[in-house]
VOGU-3710 file (C-alpha; in Angstrom, 3 decimals, decimal comma):
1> xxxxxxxxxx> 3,113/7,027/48,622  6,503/8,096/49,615  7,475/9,999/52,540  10,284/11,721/54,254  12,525/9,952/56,829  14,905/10,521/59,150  17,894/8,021/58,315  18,811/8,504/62,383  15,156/8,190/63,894  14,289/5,155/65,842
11> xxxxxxxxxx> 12,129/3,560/63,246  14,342/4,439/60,099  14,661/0,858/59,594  10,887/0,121/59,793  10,208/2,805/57,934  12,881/2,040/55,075  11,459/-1,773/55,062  8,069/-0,530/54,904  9,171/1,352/52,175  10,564/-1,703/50,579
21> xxxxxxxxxx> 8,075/-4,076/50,953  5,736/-1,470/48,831  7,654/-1,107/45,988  6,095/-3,081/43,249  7,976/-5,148/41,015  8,289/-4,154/38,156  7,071/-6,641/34,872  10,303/-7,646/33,139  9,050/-7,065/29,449  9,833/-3,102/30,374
31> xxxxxxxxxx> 12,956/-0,336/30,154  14,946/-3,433/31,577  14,452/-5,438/28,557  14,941/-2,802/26,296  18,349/-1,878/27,948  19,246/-5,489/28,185  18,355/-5,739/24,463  20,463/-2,363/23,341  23,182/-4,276/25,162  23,187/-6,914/22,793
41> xxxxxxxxxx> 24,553/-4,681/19,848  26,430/-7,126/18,050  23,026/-9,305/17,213  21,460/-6,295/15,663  25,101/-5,976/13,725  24,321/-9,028/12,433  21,084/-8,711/11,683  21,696/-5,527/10,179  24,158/-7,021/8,053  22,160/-10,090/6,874
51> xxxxxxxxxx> 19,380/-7,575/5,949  21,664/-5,949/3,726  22,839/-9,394/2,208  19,657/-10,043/1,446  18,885/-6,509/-0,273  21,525/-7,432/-2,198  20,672/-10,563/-3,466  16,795/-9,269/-3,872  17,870/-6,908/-5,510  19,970/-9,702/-7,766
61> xxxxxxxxxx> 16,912/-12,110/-8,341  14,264/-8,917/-8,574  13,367/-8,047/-12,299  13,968/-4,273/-13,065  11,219/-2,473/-12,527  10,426/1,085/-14,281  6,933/2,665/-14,253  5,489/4,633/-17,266  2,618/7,011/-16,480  0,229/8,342/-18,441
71> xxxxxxxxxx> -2,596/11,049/-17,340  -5,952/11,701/-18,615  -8,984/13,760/-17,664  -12,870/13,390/-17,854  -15,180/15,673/-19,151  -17,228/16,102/-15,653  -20,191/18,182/-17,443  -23,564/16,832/-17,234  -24,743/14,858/-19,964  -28,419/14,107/-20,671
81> xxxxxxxxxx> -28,108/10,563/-22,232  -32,339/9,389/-23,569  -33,660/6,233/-21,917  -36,704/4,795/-20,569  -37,072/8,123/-18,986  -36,380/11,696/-20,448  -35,791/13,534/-17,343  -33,093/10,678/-15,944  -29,630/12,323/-15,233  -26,112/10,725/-14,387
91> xxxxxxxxxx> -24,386/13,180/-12,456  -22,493/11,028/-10,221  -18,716/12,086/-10,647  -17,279/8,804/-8,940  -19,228/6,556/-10,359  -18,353/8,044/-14,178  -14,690/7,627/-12,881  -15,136/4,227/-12,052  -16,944/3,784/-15,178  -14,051/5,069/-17,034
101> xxxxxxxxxx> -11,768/3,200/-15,155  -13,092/-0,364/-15,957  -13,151/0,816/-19,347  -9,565/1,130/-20,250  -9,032/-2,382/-18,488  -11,408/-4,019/-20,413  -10,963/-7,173/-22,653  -11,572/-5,363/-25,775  -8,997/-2,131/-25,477  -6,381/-4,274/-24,030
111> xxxxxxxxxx> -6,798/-6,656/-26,722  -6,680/-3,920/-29,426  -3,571/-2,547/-27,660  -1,563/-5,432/-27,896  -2,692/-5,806/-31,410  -1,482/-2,570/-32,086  1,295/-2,402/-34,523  3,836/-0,355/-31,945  3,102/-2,784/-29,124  3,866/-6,232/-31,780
121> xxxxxxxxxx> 7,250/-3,839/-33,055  8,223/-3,975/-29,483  11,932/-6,705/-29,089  11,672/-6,227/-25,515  8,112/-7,180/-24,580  8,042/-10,158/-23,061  10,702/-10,847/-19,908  12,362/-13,757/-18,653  11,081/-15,944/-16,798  11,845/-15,351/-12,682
131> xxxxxxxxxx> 14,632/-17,439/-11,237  16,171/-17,432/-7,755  19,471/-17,641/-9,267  21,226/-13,962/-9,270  21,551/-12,358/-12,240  24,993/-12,483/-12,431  25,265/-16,391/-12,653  22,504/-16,465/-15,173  23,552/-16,957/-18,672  22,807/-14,730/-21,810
141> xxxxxxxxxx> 20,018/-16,788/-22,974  18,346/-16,628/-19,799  18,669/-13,051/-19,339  17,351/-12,221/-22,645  13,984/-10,789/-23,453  10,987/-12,067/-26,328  9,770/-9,606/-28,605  5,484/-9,364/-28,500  5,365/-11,151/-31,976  5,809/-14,247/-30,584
151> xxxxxxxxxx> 3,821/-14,875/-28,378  -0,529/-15,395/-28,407  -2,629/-11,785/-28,203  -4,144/-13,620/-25,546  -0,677/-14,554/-23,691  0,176/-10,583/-24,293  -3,155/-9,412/-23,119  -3,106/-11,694/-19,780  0,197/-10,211/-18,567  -1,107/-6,432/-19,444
161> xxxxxxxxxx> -4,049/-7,621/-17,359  -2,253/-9,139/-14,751  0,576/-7,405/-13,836  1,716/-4,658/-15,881  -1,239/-2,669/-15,910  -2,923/-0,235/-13,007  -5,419/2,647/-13,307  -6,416/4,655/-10,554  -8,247/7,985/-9,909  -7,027/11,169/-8,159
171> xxxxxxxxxx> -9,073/11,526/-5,128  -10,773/14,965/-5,639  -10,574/15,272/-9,346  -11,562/14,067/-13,065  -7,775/12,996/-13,588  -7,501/9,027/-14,059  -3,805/8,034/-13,415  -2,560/5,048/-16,043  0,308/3,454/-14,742  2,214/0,373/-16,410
181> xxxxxxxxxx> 5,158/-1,559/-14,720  8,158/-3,138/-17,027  11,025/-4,712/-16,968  12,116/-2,268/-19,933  11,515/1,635/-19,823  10,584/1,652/-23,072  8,286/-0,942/-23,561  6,499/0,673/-20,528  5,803/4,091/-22,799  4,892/2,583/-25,440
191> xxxxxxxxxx> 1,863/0,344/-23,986  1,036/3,219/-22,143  0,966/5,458/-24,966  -0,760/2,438/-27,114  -3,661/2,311/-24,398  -4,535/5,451/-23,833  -4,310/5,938/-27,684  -6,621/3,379/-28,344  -9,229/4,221/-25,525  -9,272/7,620/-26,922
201> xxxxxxxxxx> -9,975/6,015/-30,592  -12,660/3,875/-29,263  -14,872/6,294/-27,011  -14,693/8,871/-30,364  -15,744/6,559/-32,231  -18,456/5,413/-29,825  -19,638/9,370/-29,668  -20,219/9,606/-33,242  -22,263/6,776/-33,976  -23,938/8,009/-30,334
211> xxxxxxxxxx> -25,021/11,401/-31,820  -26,651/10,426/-35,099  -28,945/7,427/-32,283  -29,883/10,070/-30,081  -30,851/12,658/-32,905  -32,979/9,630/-33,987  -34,749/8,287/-30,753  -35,260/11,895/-30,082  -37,060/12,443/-33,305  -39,221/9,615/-32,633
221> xxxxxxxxxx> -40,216/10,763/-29,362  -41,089/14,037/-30,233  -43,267/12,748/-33,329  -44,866/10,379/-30,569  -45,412/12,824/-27,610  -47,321/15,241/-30,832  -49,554/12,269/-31,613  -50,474/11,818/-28,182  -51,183/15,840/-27,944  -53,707/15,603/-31,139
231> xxxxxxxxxx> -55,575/12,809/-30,171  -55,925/14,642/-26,342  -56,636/17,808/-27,933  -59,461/16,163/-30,747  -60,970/13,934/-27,702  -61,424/17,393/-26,018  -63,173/18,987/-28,863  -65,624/16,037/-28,617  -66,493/17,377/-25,626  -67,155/21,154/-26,113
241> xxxxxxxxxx> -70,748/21,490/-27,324  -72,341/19,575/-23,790  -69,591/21,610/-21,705  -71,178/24,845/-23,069  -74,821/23,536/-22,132  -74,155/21,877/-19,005  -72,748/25,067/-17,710  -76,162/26,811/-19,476  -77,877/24,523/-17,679  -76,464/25,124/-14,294
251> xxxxxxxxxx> -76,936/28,908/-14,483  -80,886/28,204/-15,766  -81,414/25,983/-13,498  -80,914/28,096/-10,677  -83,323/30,129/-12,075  -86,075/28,392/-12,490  -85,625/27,230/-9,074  -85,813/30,949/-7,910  -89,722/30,658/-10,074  -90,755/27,743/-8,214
261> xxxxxxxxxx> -90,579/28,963/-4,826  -92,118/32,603/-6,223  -95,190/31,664/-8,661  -97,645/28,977/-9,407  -96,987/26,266/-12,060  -99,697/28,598/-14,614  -97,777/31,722/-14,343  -96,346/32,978/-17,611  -92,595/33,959/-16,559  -92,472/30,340/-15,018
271> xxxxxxxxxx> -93,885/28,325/-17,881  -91,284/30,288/-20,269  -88,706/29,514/-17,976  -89,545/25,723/-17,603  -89,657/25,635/-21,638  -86,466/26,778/-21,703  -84,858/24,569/-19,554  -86,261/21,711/-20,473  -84,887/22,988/-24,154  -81,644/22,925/-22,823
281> xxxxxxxxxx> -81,842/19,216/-20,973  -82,947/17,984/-24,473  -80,201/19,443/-26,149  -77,909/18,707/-24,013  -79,048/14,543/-23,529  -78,154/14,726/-27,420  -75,034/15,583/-26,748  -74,151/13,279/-24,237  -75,336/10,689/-26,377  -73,152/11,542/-29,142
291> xxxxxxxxxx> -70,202/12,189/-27,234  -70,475/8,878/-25,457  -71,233/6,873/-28,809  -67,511/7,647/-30,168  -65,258/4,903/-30,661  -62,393/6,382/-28,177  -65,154/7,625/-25,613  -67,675/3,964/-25,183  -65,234/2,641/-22,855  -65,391/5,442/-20,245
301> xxxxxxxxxx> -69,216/5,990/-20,530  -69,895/2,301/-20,133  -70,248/2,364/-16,772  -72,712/4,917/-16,472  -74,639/3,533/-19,416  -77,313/1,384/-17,693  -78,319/4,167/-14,858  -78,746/6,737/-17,665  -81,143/4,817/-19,531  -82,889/3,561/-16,577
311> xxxxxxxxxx> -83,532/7,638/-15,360  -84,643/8,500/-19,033  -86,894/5,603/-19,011  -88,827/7,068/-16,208  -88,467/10,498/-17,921  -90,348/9,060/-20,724  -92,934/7,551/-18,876  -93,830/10,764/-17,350  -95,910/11,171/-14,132  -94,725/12,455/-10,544
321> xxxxxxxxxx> -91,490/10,598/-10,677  -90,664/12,363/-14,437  -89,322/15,565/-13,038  -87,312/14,196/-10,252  -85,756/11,466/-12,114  -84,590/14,060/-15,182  -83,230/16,088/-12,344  -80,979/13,081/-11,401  -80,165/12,189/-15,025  -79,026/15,725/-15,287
331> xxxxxxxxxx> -76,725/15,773/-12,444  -75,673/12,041/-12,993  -74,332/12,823/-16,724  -73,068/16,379/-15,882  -70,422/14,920/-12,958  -69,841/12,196/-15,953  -69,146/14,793/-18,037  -66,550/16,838/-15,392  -64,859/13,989/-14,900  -63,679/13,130/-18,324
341> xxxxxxxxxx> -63,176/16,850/-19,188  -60,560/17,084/-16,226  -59,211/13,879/-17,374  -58,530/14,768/-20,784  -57,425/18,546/-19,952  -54,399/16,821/-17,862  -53,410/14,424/-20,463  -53,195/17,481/-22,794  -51,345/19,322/-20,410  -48,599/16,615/-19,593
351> xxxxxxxxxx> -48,592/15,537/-23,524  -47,861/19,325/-24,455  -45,212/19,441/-21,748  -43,497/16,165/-22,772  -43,131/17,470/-26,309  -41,792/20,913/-25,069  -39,482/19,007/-23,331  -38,062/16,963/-26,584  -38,136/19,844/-28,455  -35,825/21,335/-26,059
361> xxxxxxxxxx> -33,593/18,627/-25,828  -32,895/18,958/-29,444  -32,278/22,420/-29,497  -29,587/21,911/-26,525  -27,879/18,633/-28,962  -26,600/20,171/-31,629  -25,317/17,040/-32,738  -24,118/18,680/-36,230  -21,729/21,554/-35,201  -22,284/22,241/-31,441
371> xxxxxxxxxx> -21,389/19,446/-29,449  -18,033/18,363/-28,518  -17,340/14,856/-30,012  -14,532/13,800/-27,332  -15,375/13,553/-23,583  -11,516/12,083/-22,565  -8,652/14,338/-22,714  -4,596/13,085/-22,858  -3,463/15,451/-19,854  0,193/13,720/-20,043
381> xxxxxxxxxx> 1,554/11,338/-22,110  3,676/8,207/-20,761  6,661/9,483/-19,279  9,206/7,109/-17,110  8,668/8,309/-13,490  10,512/5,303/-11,671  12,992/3,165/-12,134  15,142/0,176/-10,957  18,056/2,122/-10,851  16,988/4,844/-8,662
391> xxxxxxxxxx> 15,472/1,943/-5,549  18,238/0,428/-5,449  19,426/2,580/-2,174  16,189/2,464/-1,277  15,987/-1,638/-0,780  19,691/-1,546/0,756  18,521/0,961/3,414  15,062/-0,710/3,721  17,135/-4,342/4,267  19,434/-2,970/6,722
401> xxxxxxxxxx> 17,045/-1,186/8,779  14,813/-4,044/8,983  17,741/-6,743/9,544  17,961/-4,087/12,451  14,806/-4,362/13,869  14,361/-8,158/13,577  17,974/-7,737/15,570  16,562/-6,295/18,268  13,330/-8,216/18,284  15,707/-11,222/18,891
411> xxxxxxxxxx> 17,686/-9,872/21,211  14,604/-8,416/23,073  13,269/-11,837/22,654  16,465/-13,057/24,671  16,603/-10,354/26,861  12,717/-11,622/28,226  13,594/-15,168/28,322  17,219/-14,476/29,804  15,693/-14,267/33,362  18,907/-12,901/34,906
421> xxxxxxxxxx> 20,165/-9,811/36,797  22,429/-7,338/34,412  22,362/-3,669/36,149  21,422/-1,847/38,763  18,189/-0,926/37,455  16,861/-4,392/36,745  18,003/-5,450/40,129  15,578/-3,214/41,620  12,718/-3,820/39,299  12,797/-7,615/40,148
431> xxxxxxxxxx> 13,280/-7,636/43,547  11,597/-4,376/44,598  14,771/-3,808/46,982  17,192/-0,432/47,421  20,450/-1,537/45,134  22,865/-0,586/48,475  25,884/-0,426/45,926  27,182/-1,482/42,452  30,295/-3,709/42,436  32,603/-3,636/39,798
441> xxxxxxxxxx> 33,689/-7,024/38,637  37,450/-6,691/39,205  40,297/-8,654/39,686  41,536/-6,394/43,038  39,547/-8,290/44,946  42,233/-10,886/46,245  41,175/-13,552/48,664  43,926/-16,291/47,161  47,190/-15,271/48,649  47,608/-13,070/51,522
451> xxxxxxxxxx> 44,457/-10,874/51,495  44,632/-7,125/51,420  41,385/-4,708/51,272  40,887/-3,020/48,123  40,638/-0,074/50,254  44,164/-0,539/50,937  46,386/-1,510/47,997  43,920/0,594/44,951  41,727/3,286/47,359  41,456/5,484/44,190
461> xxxxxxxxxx> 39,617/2,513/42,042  36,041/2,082/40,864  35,892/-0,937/43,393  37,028/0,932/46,434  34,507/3,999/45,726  31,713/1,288/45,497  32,519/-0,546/48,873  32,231/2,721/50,113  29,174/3,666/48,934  27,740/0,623/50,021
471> xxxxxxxxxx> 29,491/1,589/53,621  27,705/4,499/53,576  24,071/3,036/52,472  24,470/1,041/55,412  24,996/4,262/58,075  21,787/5,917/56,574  20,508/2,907/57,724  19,813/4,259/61,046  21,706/4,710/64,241  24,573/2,655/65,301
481> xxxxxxxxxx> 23,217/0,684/67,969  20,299/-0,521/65,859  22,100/-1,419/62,652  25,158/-3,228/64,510  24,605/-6,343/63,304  24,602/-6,901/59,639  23,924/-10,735/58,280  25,313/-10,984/54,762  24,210/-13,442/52,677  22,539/-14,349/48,743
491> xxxxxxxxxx> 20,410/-16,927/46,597  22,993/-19,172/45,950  27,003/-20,052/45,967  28,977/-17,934/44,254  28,179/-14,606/44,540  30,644/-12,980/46,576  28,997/-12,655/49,873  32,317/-13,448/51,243  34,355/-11,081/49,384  31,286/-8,182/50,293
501> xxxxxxxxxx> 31,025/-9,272/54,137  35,493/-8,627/53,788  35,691/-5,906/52,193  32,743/-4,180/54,422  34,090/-5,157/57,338  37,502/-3,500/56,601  35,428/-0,022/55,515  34,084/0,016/58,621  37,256/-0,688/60,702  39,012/1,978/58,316
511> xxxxxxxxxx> 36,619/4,709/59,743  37,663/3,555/63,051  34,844/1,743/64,228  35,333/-1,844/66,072  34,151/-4,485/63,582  34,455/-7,731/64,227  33,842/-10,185/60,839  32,043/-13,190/61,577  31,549/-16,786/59,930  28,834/-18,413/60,162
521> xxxxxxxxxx> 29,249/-20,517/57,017  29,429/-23,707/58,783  29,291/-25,747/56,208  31,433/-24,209/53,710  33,600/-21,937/55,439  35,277/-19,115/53,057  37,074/-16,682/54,989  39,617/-19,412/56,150  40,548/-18,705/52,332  40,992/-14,601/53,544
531> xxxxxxxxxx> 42,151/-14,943/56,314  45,048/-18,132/56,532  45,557/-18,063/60,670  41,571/-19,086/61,007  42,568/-22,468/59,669  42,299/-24,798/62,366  41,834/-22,555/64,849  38,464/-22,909/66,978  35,840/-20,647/66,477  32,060/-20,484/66,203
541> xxxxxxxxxx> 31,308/-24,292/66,659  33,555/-24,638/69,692  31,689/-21,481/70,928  28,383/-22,844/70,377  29,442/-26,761/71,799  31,032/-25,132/74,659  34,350/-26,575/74,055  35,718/-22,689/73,859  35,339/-19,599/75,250  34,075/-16,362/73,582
551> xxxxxxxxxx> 37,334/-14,080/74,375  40,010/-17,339/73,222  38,370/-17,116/68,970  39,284/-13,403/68,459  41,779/-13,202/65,972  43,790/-9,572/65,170  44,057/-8,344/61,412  46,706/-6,186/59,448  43,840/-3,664/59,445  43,500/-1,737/62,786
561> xxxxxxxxxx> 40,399/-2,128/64,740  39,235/-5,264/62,445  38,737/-8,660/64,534  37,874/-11,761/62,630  35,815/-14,904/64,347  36,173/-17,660/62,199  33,910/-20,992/62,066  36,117/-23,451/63,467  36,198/-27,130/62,311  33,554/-28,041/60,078
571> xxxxxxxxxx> 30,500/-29,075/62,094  28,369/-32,848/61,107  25,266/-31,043/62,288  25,194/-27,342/61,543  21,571/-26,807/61,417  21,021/-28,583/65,204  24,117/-26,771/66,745  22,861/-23,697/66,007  20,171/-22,878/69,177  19,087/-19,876/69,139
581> xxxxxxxxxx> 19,197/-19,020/72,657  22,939/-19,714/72,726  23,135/-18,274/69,472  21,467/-15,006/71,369  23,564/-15,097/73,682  26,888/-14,617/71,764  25,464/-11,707/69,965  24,247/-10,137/73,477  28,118/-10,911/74,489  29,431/-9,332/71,449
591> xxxxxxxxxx> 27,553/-6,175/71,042  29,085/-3,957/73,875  32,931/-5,215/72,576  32,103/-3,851/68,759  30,378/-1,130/66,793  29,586/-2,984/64,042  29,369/-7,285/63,732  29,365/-8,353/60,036  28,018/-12,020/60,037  28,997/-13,745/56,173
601> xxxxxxxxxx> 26,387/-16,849/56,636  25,506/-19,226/53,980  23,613/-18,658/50,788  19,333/-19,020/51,612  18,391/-21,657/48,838  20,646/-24,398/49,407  20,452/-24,521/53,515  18,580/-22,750/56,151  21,159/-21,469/58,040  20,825/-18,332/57,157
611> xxxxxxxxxx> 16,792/-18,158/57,706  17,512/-19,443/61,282  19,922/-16,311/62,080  18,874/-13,225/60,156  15,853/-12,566/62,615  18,491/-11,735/65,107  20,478/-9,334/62,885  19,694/-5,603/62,874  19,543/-5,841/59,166  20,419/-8,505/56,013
621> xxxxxxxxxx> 21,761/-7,816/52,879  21,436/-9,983/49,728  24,217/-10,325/47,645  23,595/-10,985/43,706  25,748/-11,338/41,262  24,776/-9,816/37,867  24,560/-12,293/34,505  24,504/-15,572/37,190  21,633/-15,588/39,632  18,348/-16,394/38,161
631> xxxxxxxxxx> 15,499/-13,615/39,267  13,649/-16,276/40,314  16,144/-17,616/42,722  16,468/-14,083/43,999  12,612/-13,133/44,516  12,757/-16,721/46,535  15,308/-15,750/48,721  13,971/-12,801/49,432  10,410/-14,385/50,389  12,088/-17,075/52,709
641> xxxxxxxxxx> 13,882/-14,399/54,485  10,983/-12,033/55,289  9,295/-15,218/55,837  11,486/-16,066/58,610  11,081/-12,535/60,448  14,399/-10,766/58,658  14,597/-6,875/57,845  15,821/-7,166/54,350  17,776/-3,769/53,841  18,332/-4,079/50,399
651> xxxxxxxxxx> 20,501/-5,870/47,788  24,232/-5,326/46,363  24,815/-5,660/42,775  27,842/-7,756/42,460  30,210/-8,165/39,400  28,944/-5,512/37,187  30,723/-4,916/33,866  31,784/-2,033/32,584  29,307/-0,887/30,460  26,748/-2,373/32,783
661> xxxxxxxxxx> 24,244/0,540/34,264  25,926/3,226/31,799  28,977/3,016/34,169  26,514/3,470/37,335  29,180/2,379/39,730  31,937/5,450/39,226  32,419/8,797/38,413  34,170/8,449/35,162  33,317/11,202/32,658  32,157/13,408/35,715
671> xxxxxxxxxx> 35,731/14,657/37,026  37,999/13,159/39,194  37,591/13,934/43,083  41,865/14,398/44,475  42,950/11,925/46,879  45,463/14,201/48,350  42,505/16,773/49,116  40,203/14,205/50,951  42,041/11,443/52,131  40,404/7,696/50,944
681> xxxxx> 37,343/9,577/49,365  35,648/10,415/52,863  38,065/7,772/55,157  38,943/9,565/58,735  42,509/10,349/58,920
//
């Protein structure tokens, strides 16, 4: 979470570390990488170029390729095709696509295709054979083509099969799309014209032989389903005599029942009655028994055979049992007799149904005059829709754009593995430090002859504007007094800590603040190189081995207000001489004689000099130099210095290019700010 902060409170620094030390760092396969990547134009260029080599030369070894389609549709209507069942429908629309689909592919209509006398007429049938030799540096015999004569039906019908030849369906319709690739345009119509021709043929063909079968089986059903209705209907008739007396017998039967319970066996009305009935049971046991004695009726009354006779046995016999058991006879061969009456009145019913049904069907197939013979219609007929000629910008573009994009994967690929620093932006991503300025990689920066500030000899330049902004990242440091000292330093040799800790120096002195320039490179001294009269002159090691006093090392500049203390002679034990305590006491000697100290000390990997001395600085910067320091060597430097107790203020971005950070370091394309209206851009006058 961010917050606000006073650049002049008391704690700015802490806060501004704190800050820091929260950013996160950022993974490196990011915007970074992509930038980095972009950067690298020229691979994609040459990608970009190979791709469209390659199109080229595809496009050189690549048969032509032209597509013929053809379009037909399917008669969607329901169709009530006889089979095991009569009531069995196929109203499935995609699976009668499919069906059609598979049938113009199949062995026998591609075979009668190429058998076709327009496919064998075709010259141009059969194309060379593939080569990865370019066209152009094939000869005429190589180019040319075979005519379908001669080669095998079964050689012609393979490559239809193979290669030539696609159907599909239009989603949502009854259209099937027939498409056929070739070499030649027209040898591509014509096969496509042949098959769809010949499919036609066949499936009208099929139809008419298919009406005068279904006219047949359905003549043979219906005479079958009549049978089965007159042998139901007779078996019935067997039956209608002991129907009519059972139900006589049920209504007398009641009754006599009603007499039993009212009068005495002797009484007139109920021996009349009793006659009667028992009239009826005889009649009726007659016709049981000659219903049940017919050839198509023994097998049902079989099983009630044996308890019949055995209750008219004891009907016969007579005595007290007689009446009861012709009671039970009667019921026994009266639910008999439901039974099979039920029985046979369904198997009527579903047998006068079923020939209903047949009769119907062959009033609804007219096979004579009514029906329509042809189910397929030809929607379109083969027309050319693609050629060779018309991809060919088409595969350039495609080759070019991906030669691109392989381009950039490369250079993205390089841009991940290429763990170095190349803007400002990547600088802060890897580190997770404030970039305190962007320094141009120039030539102005002279430290080989007699050494003048940039600020001096080009104060209108890129290079001066970006020492100053890195002047004025360090005032929003804080207050003064509590960003005096400043250590300077970086990962590793080379990347113009020296030239920074200079040129910073003289800002500061320009705005007329005391600054005194320090080296504490005791091993490989550098500003000896800036500044010629530190050579042999003693300095910080005859400070520090008491062999020279503080106020005898100052040395003036040509820049007002700008002292220089230089190392002295090179010391055999750096490390040892420098104590902190008297190292703490030359800063506590120094800081009321100066406003600001700038201390260049030597580069964090190789030595720890500069671990030993940064805790005593108000704040460190880290130089890095863009395209040379490794991240990792960075993000080490950085850890050792916290490590050792340092307040890391940020890093400065050294030797930037020109097109590096979309010109982050200047104002060029933004206006021009007038020297003559504000002096060095900001300097006090």
């Amino acid at each position: 979470m961010s917050r606000d902060i006073d650049p002049f409170a008391d704690d700015a620094v802490e806060s501004r570390i704190s800050l820091n030390e929260e950013l996160p760092v950022t993974n490196r396969l990011g915007m970074s990488n992509i930038r980095q990547a972009l950067g690298r134009w020229w691979i994609m260029l040459i990608f970009g170029i190979l791709g469209y080599c390659g199109a080229l030369y595809y496009m050189s070894v690549k048969p032509p390729s032209n597509e013929a389609l053809a379009v037909l549709e399917v008669d969607m209507k329901d169709e009530r095709i006889l089979g095991a069942e009569l009531n069995q429908e196929r109203s499935n629309a995609e699976l009668r696509i499919a069906t059609e689909m598979s049938k113009v592919t199949g062995p026998a209509i591609l075979a009668a295709t190429a058998e076709s006398p327009e496919v064998q007429a075709l010259q141009k049938a059969i194309p060379p054979k593939f080569s990865f030799k370019p066209r152009y540096m094939r000869t005429e015999e190589e180019l040319a083509y075979a005519p379908a004569s001669s080669v095998e039906i079964s050689e012609l019908v393979g490559k239809m099969a193979g290669a030539w030849i696609s159907v599909n369906g239009r989603k949502g319709t009854s259209l099937i799309e027939v498409r056929v690739s070739h070499p030649d345009p027209e040898a591509a119509r014509v096969i496509a014209d042949t098959l769809i021709k010949v499919y036609k043929e066949r499936e009208e063909s099929q139809l008419v032989g298919g009406s005068a079968d279904a006219v047949k089986i359905l003549k043979k059903e219906a005479d079958n389903a009549k049978l089965s209705l007159e042998s139901s209907e007779k078996s019935v008739q067997v039956y209608v005599s002991a129907i009519k007396l059972s139900e006589q017998i049920q209504a007398k039967r009641a009754e006599v029942i009603v007499l039993r319970q009212r009068y005495l066996p002797k009484h007139p009305a109920r021996i009349q009655e009793e006659a009667i009935y028992s009239d009826l049971l005889k009649r009726f046991g007659r016709e049981i028994k000659r219903s049940s004695e017919k050839p198509s009726e023994k097998a049902y009354w079989f099983e009630y055979r044996d308890q019949l006779d055995a209750l008219e046995k004891i009907v016969v016999a007579g005595g007290t049992e007689s009446s009861e058991a012709a009671d039970e006879w009667v019921l026994l061969a009266q639910s008999a007799l439901a039974t099979r009456a039920n029985l046979l009145n369904g198997t009527v019913s579903q047998a006068k149904n079923q020939y209903e049904s047949i009769t119907r069907r062959m009033t609804e197939i007219d096979v004579a005059d009514d029906r329509e013979m042809n189910s397929i219609k030809i929607i379109e007929p083969a027309f050319v829709s693609m050629t060779g000629d018309s991809m060919r910008l088409i595969y350039l573009a495609a080759g070019s754009v991906l030669g691109v994009f392989v381009g950039f994967g490369v250079a993205y690929l390089l841009s991940v593995i290429d763990y170095k620093i190349y803007d400002v932006r990547s600088a802060e991503e890897a580190t997770g430090l404030t970039a305190l300025a962007a320094i141009p990689a120039s030539t102005k920066f002279n430290r080989k002859k007699e050494w003048q500030s940039v600020l001096q000899h080009d104060p209108h330049s890129a290079n001066s504007e970006a020492i100053r902004n890195l002047r004025a990242s360090v005032v929003l440091f804080g207050k003064q007094e509590r960003n005096k000292i400043l250590l300077i330093t970086s990962a590793i040799p080379g990347e113009g800590k020296t030239t920074i800790s200079a040129e910073l120096a003289a800002a500061f002195a320009m705005n007329k603040e005391r600054t005194l320039l320090v080296d504490l490179d005791l091993r490989r001294p550098k500003l000896t190189e800036t500044f010629p009269q530190l050579k042999g002159a003693p300095g910080v090691v005859e400070v520090l081995a008491g062999q020279a006093k503080l106020e005898d090392v100052f040395h003036d500049t040509d820049i007002p207000h700008l002292k220089v203390l230089g190392s002295g002679n090179r010391a055999p034990n750096p490390s040892e001489l420098l104590h902190e305590a008297e190292f703490v006491t030359i800063l506590e000697q120094l800081g009321p004689r100066f406003d600001r100290i700038i201390l260049d000390s030597a580069p964090v990997l190789p030595v720890a000099d500069s671990r030993l001395l940064a805790k005593h600085a108000h704040s460190v910067i880290l130089v890095v130099r863009t395209r040379k320091t490794p991240i990792g060597a960075i993000l080490r430097a950085r850890d050792l210095l916290k490590f050792a107790g340092a307040k890391v203020g940020g890093v400065v971005v050294n030797g930037m290019r020109g097109n590096d950070g979309n010109k982050y370091h200047g104002y060029k394309g933004f206006g021009e700010y007038g020297a003559e209206d504000y002096g060095y851009y900001g300097d006090k006058k």
